[in-house]
Phi, psi and omega in degrees: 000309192262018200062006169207136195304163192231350172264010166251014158273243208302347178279311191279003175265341166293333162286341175273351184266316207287317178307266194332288237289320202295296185313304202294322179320297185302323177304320195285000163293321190246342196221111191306305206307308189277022182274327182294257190341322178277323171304308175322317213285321182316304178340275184330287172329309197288323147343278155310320190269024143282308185291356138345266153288357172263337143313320170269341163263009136323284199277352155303333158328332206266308192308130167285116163328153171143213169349306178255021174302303186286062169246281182343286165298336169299316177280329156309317171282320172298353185245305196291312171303323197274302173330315223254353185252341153300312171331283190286306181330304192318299192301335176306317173296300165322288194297336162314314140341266203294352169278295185284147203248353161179125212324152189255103166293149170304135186104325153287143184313338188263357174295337186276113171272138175333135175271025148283316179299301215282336147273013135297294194307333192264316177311323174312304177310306179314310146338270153339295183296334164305343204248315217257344204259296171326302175325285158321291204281005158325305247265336199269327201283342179283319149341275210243337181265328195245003145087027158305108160109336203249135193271106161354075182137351184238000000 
């Protein structure tokens, strides 16, 4: 579109926020204080990774049909899944934000989440991260096995 692909600019900082954001979320088990940083990085992430996707689906306009069509579609459904199961964890942390009614000091009881919710939310994240993992690995065979992206002669 722009003479150059535009989704291998932008696909890598939402996987390091939606990965990271998972990590800080754990620390933020023991450490209160990092519960805000793991809601951003989520944020954020799902964010990019609408932006993502709309950056690959740009630049799949460019690809001549062929070889790599079922990859695509396959890398294509795993980024849409994964975008759309970060999305809903995001909307949840929000509408969760927005429920409580008034910020939770360290120490209070009620600041401590139930470890059932809380181990969900991480099968869940796990989950999430499997999707973001797959997801990469289409996008490097489209890449790097089928030579998608890559200019003729270097």
């Amino acid at each position: 579109m722009f003479g150059h692909p535009l989704h291998p600019i932008v696909v890598h900082l939402p996987i390091v926020l939606l990965m990271g954001g998972v990590l800080v979320d754990a620390v933020s088990v023991w450490r209160y204080a990092w519960r805000q940083a793991g809601f951003v990085h989520l944020v954020l992430g799902t964010a990019g990774a609408l932006a993502a996707l709309l950056t690959g689906s740009l630049d799949a306009q460019s690809i001549p049909s062929g070889g790599a069509g079922t990859v695509l579609q396959l890398h294509t459904v795993l980024a849409i899944l994964a975008t759309l199961f970060f999305g809903l964890m995001a909307a949840g942390r929000i509408y969760f934000r927005i429920r409580q009614a008034r910020p939770r000091a360290p120490g209070d009881p009620e600041a401590n989440v139930p470890a059932g919710p809380l181990t969900a939310y991480f099968a869940l994240a796990a989950v999430g991260i499997a999707l973001i993992v797959a997801t990469g690995y289409t996008g490097g065979e489209l890449v790097y096995g089928q030579g998608l992206g890559a200019v003729a002669g270097r």
